[in-house]
N, CA, C and O atoms as a GROMACS GRO file, in nm:
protein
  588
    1UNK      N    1  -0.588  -6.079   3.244
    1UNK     CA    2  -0.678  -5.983   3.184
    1UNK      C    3  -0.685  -5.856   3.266
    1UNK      O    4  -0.726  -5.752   3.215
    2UNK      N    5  -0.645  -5.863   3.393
    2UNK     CA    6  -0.677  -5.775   3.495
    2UNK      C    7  -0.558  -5.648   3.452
    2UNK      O    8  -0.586  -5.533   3.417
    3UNK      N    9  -0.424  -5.706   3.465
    3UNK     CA   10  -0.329  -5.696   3.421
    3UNK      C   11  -0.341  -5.590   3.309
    3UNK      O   12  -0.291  -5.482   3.337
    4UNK      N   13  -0.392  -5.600   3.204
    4UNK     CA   14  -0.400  -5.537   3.124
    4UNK      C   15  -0.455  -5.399   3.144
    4UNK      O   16  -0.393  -5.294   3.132
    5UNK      N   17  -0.606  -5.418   3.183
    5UNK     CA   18  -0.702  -5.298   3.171
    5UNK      C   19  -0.611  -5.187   3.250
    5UNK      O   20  -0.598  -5.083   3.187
    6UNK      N   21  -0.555  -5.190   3.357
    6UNK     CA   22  -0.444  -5.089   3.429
    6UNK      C   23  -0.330  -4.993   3.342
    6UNK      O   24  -0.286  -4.884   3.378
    7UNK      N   25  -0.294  -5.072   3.210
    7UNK     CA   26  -0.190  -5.018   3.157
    7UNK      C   27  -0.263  -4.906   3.095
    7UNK      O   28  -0.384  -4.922   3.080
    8UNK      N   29  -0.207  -4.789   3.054
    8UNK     CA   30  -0.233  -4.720   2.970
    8UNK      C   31  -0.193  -4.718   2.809
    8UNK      O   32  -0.131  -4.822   2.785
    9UNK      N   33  -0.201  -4.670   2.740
    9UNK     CA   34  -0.172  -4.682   2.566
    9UNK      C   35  -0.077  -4.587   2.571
    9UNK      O   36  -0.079  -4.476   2.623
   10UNK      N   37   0.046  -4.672   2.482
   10UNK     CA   38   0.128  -4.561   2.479
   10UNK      C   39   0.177  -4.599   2.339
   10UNK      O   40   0.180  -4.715   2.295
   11UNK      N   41   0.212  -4.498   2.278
   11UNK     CA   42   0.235  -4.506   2.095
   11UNK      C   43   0.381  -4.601   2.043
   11UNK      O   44   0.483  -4.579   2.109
   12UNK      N   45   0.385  -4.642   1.997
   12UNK     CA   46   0.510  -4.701   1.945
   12UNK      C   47   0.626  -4.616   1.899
   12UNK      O   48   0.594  -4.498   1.885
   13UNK      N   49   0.732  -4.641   1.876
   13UNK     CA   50   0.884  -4.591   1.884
   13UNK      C   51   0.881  -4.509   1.730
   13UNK      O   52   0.908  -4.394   1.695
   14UNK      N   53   0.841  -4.608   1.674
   14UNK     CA   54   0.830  -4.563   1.500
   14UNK      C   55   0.707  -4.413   1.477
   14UNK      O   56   0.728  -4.299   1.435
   15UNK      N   57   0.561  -4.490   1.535
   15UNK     CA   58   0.481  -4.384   1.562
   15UNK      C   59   0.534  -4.270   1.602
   15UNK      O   60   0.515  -4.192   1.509
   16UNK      N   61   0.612  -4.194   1.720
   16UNK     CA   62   0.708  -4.109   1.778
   16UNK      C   63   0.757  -4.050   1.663
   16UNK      O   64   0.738  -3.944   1.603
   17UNK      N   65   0.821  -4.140   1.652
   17UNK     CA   66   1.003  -4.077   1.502
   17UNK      C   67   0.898  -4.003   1.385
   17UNK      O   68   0.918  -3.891   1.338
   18UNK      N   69   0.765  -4.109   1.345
   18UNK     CA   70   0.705  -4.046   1.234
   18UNK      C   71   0.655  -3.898   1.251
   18UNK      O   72   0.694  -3.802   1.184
   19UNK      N   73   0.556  -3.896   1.360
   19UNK     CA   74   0.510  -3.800   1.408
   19UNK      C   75   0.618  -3.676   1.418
   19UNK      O   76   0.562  -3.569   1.398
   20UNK      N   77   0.712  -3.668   1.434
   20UNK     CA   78   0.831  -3.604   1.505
   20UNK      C   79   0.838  -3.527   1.347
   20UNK      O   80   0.807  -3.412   1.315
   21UNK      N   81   0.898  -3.655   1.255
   21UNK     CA   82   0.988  -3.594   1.148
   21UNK      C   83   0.862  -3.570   0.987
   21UNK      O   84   0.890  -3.534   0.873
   22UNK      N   85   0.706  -3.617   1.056
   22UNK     CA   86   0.591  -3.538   0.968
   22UNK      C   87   0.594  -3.360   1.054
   22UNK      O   88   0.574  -3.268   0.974
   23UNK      N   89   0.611  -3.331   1.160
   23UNK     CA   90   0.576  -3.215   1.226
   23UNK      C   91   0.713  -3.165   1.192
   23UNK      O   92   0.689  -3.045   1.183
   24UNK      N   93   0.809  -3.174   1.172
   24UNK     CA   94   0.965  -3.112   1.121
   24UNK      C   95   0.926  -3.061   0.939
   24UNK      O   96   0.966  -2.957   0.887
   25UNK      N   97   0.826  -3.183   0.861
   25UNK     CA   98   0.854  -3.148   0.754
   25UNK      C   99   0.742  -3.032   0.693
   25UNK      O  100   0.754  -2.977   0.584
   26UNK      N  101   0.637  -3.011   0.784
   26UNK     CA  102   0.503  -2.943   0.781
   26UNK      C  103   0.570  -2.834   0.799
   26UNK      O  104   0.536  -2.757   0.710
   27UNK      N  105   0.643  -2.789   0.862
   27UNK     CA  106   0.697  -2.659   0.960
   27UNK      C  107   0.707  -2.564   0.876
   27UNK      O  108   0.642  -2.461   0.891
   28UNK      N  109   0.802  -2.585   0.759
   28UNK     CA  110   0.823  -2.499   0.676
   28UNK      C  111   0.729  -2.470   0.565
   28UNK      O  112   0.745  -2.356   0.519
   29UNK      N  113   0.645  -2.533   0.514
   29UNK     CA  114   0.520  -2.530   0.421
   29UNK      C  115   0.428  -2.431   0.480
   29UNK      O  116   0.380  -2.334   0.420
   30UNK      N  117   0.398  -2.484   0.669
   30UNK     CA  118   0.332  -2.361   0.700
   30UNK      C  119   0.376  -2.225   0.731
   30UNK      O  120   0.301  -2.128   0.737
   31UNK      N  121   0.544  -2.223   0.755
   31UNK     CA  122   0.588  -2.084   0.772
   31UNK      C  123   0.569  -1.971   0.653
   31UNK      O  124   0.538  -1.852   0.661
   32UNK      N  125   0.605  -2.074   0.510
   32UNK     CA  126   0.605  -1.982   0.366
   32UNK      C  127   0.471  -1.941   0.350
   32UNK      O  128   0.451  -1.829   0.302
   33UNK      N  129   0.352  -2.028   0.390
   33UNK     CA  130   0.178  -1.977   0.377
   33UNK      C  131   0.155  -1.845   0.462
   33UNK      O  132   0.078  -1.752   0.436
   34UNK      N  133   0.234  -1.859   0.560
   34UNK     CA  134   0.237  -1.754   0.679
   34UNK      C  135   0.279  -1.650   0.649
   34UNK      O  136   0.202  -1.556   0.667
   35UNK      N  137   0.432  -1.616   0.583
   35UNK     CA  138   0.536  -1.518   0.559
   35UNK      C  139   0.404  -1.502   0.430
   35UNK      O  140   0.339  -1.398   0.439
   36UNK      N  141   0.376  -1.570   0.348
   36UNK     CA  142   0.338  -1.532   0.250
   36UNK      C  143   0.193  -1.452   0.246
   36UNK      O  144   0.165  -1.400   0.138
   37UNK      N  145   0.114  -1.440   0.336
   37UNK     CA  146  -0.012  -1.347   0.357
   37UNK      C  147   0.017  -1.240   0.490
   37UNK      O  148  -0.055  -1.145   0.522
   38UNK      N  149   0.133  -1.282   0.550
   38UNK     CA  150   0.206  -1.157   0.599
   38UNK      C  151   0.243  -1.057   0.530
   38UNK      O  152   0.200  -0.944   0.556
   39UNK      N  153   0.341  -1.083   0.418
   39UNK     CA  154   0.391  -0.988   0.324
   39UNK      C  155   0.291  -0.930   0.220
   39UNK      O  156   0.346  -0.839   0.158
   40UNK      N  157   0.160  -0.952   0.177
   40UNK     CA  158   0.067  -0.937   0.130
   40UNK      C  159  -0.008  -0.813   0.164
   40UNK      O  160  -0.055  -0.721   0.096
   41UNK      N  161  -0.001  -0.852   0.342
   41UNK     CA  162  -0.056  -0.749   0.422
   41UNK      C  163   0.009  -0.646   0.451
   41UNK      O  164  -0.059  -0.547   0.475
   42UNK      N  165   0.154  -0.634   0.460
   42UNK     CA  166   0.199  -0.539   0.459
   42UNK      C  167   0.201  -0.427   0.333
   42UNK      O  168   0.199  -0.306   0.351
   43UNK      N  169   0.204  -0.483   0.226
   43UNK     CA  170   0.185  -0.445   0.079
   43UNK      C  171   0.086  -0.364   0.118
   43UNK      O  172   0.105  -0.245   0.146
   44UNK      N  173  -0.031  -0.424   0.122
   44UNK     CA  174  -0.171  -0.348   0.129
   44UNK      C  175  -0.181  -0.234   0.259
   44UNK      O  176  -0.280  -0.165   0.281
   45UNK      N  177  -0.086  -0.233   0.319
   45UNK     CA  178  -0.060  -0.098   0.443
   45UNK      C  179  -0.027  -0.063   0.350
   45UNK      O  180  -0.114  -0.065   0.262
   46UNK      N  181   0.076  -0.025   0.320
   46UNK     CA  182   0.160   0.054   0.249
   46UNK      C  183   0.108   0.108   0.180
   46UNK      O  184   0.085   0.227   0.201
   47UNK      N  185   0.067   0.051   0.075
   47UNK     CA  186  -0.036   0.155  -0.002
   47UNK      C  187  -0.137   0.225   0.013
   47UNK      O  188  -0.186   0.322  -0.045
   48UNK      N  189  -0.176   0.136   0.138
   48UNK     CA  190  -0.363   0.259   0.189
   48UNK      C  191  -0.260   0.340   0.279
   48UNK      O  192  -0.309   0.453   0.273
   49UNK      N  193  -0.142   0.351   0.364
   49UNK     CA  194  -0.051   0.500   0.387
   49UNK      C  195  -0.023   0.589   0.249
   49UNK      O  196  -0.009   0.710   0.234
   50UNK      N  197  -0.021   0.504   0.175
   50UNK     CA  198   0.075   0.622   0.066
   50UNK      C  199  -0.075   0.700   0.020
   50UNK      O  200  -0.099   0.820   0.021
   51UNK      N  201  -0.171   0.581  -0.024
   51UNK     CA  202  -0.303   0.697  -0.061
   51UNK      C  203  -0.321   0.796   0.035
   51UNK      O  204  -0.325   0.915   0.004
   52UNK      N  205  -0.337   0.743   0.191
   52UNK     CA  206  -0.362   0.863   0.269
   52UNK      C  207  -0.280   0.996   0.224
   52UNK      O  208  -0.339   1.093   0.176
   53UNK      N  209  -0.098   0.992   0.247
   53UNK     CA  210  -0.061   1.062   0.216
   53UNK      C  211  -0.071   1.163   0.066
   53UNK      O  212  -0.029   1.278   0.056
   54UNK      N  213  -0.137   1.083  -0.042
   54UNK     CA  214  -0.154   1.156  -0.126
   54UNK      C  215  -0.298   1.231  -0.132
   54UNK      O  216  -0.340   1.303  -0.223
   55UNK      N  217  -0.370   1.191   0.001
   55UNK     CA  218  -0.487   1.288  -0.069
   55UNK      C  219  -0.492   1.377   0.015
   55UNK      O  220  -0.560   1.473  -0.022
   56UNK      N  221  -0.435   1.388   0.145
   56UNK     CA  222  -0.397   1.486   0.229
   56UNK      C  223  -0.330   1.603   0.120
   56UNK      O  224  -0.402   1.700   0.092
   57UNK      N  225  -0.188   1.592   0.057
   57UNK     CA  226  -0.109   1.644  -0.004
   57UNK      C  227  -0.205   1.662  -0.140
   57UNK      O  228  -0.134   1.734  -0.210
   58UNK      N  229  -0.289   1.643  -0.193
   58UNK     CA  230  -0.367   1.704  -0.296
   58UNK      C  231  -0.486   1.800  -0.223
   58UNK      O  232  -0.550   1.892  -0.272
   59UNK      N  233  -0.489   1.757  -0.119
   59UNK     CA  234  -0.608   1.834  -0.044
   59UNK      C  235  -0.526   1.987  -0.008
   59UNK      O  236  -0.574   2.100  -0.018
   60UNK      N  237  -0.413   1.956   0.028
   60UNK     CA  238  -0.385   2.117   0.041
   60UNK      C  239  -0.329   2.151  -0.044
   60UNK      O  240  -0.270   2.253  -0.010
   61UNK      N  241  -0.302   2.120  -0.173
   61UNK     CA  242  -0.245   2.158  -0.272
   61UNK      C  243  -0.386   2.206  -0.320
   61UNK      O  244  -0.372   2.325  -0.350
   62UNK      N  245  -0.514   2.167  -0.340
   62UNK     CA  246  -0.637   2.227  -0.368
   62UNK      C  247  -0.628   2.328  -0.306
   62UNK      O  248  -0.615   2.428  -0.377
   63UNK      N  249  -0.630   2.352  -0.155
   63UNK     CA  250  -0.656   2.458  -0.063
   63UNK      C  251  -0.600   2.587  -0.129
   63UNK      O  252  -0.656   2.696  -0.137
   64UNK      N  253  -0.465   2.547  -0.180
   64UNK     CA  254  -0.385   2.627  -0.237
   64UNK      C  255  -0.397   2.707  -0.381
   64UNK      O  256  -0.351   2.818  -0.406
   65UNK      N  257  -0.463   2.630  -0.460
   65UNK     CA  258  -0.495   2.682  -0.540
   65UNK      C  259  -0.587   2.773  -0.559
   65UNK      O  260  -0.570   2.870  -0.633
   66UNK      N  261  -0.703   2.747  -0.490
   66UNK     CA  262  -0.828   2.749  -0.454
   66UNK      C  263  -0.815   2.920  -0.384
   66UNK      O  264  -0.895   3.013  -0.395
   67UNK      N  265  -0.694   2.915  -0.318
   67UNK     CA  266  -0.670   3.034  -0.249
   67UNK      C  267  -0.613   3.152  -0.327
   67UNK      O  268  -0.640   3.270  -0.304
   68UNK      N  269  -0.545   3.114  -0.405
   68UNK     CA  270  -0.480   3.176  -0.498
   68UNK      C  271  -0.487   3.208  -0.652
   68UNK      O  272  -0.398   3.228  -0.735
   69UNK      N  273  -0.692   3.203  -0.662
   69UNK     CA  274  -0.745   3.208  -0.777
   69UNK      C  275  -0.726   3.334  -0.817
   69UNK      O  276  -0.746   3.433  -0.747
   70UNK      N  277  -0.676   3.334  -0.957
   70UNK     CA  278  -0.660   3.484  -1.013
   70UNK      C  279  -0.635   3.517  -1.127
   70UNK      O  280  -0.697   3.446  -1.206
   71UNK      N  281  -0.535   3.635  -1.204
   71UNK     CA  282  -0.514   3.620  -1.332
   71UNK      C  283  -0.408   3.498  -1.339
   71UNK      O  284  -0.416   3.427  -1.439
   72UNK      N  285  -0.299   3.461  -1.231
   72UNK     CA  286  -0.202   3.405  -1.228
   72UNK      C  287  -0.182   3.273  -1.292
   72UNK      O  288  -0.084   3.229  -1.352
   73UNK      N  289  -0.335   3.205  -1.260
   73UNK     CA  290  -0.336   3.049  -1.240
   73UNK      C  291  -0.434   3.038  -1.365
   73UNK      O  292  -0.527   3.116  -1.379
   74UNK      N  293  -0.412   2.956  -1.437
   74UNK     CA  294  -0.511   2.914  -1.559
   74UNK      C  295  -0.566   2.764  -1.458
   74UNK      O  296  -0.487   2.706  -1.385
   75UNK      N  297  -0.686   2.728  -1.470
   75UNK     CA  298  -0.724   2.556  -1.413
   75UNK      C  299  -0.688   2.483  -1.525
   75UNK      O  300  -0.592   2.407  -1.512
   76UNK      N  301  -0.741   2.488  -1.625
   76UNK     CA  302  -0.719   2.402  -1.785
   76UNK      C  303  -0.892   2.390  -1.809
   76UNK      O  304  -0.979   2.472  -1.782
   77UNK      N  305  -0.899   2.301  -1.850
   77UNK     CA  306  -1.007   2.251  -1.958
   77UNK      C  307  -1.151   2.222  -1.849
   77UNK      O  308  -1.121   2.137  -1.765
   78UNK      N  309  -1.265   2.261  -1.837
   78UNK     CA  310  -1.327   2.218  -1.737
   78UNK      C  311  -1.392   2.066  -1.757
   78UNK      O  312  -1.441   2.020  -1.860
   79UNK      N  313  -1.378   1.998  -1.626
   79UNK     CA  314  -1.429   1.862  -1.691
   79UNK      C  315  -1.588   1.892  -1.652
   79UNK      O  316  -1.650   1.973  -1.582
   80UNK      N  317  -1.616   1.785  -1.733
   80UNK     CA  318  -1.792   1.817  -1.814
   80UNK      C  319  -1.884   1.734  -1.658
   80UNK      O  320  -1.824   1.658  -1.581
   81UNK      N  321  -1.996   1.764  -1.646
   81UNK     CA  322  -2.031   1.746  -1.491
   81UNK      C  323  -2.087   1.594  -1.473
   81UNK      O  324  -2.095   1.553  -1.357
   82UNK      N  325  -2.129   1.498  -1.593
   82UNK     CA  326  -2.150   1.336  -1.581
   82UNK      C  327  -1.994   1.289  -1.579
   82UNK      O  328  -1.972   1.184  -1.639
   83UNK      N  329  -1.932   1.325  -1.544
   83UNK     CA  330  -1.799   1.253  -1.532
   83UNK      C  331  -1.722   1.296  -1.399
   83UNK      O  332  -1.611   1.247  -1.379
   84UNK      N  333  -1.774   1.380  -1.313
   84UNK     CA  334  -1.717   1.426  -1.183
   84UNK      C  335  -1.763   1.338  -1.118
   84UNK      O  336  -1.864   1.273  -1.144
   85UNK      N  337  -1.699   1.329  -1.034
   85UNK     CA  338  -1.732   1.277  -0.891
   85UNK      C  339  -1.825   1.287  -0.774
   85UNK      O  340  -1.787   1.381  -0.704
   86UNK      N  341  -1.904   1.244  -0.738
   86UNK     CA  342  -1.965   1.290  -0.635
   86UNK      C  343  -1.950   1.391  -0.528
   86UNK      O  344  -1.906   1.347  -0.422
   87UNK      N  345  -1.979   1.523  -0.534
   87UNK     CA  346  -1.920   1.588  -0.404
   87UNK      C  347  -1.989   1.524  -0.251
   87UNK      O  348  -1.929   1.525  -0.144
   88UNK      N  349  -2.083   1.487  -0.266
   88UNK     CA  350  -2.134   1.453  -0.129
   88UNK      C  351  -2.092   1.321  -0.084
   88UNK      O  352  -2.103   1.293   0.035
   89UNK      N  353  -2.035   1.217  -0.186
   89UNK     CA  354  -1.972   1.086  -0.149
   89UNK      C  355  -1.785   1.153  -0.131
   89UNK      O  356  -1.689   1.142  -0.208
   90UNK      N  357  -1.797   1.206  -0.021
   90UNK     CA  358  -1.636   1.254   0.049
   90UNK      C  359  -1.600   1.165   0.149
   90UNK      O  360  -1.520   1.214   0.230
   91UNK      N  361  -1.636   1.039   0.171
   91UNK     CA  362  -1.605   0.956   0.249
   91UNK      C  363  -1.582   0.792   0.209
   91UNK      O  364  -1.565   0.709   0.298
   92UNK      N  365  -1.583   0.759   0.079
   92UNK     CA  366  -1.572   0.688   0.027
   92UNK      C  367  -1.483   0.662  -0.035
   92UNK      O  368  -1.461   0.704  -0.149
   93UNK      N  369  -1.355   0.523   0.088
   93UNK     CA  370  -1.210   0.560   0.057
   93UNK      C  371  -1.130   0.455  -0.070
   93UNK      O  372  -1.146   0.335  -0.091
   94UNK      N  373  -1.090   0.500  -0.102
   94UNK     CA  374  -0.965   0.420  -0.227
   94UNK      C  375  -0.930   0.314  -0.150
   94UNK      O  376  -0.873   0.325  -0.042
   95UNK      N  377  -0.959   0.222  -0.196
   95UNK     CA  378  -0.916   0.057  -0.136
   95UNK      C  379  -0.785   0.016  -0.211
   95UNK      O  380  -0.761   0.034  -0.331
   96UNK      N  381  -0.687  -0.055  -0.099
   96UNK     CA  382  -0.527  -0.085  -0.179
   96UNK      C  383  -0.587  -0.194  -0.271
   96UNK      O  384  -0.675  -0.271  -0.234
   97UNK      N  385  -0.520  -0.195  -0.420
   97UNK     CA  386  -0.544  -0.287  -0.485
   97UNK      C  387  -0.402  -0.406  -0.516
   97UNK      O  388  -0.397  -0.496  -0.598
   98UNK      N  389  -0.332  -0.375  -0.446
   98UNK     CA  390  -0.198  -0.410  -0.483
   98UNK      C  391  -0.195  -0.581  -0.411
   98UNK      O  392  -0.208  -0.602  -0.291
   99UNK      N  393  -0.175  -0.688  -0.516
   99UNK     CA  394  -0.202  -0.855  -0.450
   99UNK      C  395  -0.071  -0.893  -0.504
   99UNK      O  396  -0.019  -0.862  -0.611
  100UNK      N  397  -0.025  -0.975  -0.398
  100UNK     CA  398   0.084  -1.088  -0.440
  100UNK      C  399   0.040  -1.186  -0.538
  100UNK      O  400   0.082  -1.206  -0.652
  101UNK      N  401  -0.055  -1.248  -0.470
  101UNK     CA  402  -0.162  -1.386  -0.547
  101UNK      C  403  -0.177  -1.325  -0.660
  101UNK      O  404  -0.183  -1.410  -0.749
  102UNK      N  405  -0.190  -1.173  -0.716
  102UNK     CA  406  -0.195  -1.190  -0.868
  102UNK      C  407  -0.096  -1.237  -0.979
  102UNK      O  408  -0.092  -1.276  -1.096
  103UNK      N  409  -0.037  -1.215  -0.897
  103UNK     CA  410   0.110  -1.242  -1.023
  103UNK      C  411   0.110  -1.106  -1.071
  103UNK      O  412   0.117  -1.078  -1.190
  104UNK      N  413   0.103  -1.045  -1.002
  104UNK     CA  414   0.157  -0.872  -1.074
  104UNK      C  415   0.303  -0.825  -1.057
  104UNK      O  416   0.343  -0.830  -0.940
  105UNK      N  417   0.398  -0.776  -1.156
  105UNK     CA  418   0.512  -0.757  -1.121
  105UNK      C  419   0.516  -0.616  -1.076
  105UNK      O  420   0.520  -0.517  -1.148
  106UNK      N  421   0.515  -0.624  -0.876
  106UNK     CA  422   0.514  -0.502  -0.800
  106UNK      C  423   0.650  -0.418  -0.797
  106UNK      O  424   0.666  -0.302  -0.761
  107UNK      N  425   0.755  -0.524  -0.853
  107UNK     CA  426   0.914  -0.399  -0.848
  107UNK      C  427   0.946  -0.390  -1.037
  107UNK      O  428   1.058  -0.377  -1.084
  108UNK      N  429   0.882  -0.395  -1.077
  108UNK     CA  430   0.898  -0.297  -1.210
  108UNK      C  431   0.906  -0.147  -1.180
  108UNK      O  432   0.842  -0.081  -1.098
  109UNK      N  433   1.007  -0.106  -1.277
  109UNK     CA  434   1.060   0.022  -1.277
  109UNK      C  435   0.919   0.127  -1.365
  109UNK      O  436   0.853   0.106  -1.467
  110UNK      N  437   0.922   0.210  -1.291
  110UNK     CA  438   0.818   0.325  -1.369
  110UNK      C  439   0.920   0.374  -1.482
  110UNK      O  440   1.042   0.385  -1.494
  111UNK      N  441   0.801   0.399  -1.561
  111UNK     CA  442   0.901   0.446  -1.708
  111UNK      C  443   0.933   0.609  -1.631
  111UNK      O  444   0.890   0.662  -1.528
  112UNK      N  445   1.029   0.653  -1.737
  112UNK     CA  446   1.128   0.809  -1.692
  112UNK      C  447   0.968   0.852  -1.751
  112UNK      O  448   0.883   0.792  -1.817
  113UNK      N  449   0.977   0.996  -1.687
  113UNK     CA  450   0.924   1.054  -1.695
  113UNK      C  451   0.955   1.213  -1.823
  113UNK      O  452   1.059   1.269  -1.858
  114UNK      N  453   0.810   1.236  -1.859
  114UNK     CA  454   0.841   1.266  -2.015
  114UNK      C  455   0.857   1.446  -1.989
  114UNK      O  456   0.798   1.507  -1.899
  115UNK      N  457   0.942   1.501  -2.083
  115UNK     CA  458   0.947   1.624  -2.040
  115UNK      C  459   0.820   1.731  -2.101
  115UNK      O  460   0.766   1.722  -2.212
  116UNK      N  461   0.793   1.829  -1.999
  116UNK     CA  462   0.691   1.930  -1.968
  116UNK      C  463   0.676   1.959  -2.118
  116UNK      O  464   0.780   1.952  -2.184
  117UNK      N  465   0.587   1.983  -2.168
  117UNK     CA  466   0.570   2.059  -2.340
  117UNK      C  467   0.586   2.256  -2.315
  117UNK      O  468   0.589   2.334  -2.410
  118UNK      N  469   0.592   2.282  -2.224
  118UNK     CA  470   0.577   2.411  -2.197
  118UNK      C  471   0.613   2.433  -2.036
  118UNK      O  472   0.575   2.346  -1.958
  119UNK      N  473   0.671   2.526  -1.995
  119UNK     CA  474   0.705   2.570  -1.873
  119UNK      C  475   0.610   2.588  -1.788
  119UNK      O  476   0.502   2.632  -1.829
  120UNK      N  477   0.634   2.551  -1.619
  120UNK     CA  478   0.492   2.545  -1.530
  120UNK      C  479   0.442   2.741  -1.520
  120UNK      O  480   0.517   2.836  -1.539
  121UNK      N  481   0.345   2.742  -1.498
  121UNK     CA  482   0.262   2.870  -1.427
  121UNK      C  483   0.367   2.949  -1.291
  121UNK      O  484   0.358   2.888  -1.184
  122UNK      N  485   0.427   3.028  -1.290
  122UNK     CA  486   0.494   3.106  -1.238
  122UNK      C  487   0.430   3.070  -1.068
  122UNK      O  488   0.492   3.024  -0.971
  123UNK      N  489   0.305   3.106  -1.078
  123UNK     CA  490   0.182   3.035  -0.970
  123UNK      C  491   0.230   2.965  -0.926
  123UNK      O  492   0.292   2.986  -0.821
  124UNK      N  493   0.223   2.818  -1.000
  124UNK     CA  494   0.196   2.701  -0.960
  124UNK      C  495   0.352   2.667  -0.916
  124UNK      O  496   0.365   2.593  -0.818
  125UNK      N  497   0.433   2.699  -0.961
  125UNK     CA  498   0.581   2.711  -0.889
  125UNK      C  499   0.604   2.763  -0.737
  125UNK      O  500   0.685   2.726  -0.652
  126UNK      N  501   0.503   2.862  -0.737
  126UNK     CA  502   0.536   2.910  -0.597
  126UNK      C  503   0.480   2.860  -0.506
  126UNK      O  504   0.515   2.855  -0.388
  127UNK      N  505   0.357   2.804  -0.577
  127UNK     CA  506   0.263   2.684  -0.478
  127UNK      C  507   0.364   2.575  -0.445
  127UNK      O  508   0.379   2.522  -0.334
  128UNK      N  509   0.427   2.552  -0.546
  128UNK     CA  510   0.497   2.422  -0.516
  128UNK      C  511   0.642   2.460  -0.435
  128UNK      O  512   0.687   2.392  -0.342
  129UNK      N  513   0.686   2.544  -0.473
  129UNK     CA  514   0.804   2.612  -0.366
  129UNK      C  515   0.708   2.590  -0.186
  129UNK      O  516   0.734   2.504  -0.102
  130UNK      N  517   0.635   2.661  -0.181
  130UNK     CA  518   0.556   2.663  -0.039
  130UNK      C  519   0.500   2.552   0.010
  130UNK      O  520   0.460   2.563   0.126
  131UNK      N  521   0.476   2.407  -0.064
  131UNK     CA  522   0.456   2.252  -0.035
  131UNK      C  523   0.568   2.197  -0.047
  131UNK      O  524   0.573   2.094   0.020
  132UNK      N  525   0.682   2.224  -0.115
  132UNK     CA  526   0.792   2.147  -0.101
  132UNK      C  527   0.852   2.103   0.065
  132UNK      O  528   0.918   2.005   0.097
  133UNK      N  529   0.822   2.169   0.117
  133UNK     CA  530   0.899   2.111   0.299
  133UNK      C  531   0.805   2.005   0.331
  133UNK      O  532   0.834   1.895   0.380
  134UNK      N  533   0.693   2.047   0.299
  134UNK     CA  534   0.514   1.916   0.358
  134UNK      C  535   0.576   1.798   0.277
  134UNK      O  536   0.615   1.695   0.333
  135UNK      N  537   0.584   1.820   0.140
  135UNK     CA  538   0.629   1.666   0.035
  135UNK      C  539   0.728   1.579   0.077
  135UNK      O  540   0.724   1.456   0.083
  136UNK      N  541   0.887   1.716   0.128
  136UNK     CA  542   0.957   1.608   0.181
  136UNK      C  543   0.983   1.586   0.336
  136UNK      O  544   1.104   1.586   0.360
  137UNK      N  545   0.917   1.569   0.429
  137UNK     CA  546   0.870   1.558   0.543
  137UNK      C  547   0.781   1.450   0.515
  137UNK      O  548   0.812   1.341   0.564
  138UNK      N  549   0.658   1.458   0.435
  138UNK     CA  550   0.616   1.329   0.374
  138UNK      C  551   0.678   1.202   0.340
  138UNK      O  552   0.660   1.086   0.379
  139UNK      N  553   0.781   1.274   0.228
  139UNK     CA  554   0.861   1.127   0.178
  139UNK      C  555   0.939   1.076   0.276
  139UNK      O  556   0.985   0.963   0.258
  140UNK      N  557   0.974   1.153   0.411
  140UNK     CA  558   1.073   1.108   0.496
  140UNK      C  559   0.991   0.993   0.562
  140UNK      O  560   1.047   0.885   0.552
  141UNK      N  561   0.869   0.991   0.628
  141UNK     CA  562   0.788   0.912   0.666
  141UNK      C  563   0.774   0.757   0.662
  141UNK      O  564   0.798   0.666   0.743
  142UNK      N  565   0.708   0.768   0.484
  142UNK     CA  566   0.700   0.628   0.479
  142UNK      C  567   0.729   0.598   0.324
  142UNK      O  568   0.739   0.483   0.280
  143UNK      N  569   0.742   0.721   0.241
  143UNK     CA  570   0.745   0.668   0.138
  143UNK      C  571   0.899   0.660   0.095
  143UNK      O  572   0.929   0.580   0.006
  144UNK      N  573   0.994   0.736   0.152
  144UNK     CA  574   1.129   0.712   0.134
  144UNK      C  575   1.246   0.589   0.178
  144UNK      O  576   1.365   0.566   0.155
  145UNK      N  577   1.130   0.526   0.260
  145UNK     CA  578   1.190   0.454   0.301
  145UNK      C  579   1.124   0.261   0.175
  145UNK      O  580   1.111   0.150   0.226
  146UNK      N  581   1.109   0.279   0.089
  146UNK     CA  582   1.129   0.210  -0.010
  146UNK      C  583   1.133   0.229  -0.124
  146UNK      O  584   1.036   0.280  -0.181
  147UNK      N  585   1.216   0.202  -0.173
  147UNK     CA  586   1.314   0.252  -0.273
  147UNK      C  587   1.251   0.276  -0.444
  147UNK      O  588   1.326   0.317  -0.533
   0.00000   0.00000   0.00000
């Protein structure tokens, strides 16, 4: 009896092998859960960069307009004032909405784009001549680099 209490516990041969080839077969179930709210998260960068970049690039495209009010530039239609936006909520940012877990198909092609009904504002050309280097300096960044 004495004999005994000295030994320590040690697992059986089979116990081992099981253990071994349950932790071999787990491995990959948890890598795909892993890769799979990895790639999720990257999604959701991506898009809160690209918003950044687009409201920067509308912000000085405002600046621009804004600067260059005159006979030149028509605005269009004024929108009616229960439907604007808050000016004093300027800090209240666009959250990425973009989920794997939805089942949303994220590489669908955008439809072509439809042609102009009328030629741009002579203006608004030159605005856009004078942002064209910012846009593609932009797209070089982060948005050119997916396809």
């Amino acid at each position: 009896m004495s004999s005994r209490r000295g030994e320590k516990w040690r697992p059986s041969l089979g116990l081992v092998i099981f253990t071994a080839l349950a932790a071999a077969a787990t491995l990959p179930l948890v890598g795909l859960f892993f890769f799979r709210l990895y790639d999720n998260q990257l999604i959701h960068q991506t898009q809160a960069e690209l918003i950044a970049q687009s409201r920067v690039l509308a912000a000085v495209y405002a600046q621009e307009v804004e600067s260059r009010l005159g006979p030149g530039i028509t605005l269009g239609v004024e929108i009616p004032p229960e439907t604007r936006t808050d000016r004093q909520d300027q800090l209240t940012p666009i959250r990425p909405a973009l989920d794997l877990a939805a089942g949303g198909d994220l590489l669908r092609r955008r439809p072509n784009a439809l042609p102009a009904g009328e030629p741009a504002s002579p203006a608004y050309v030159e605005i856009g001549t004078r942002l064209l280097p910012i846009i593609l300096e932009a797209k070089v960044t982060l948005a050119a680099s997916h396809p």
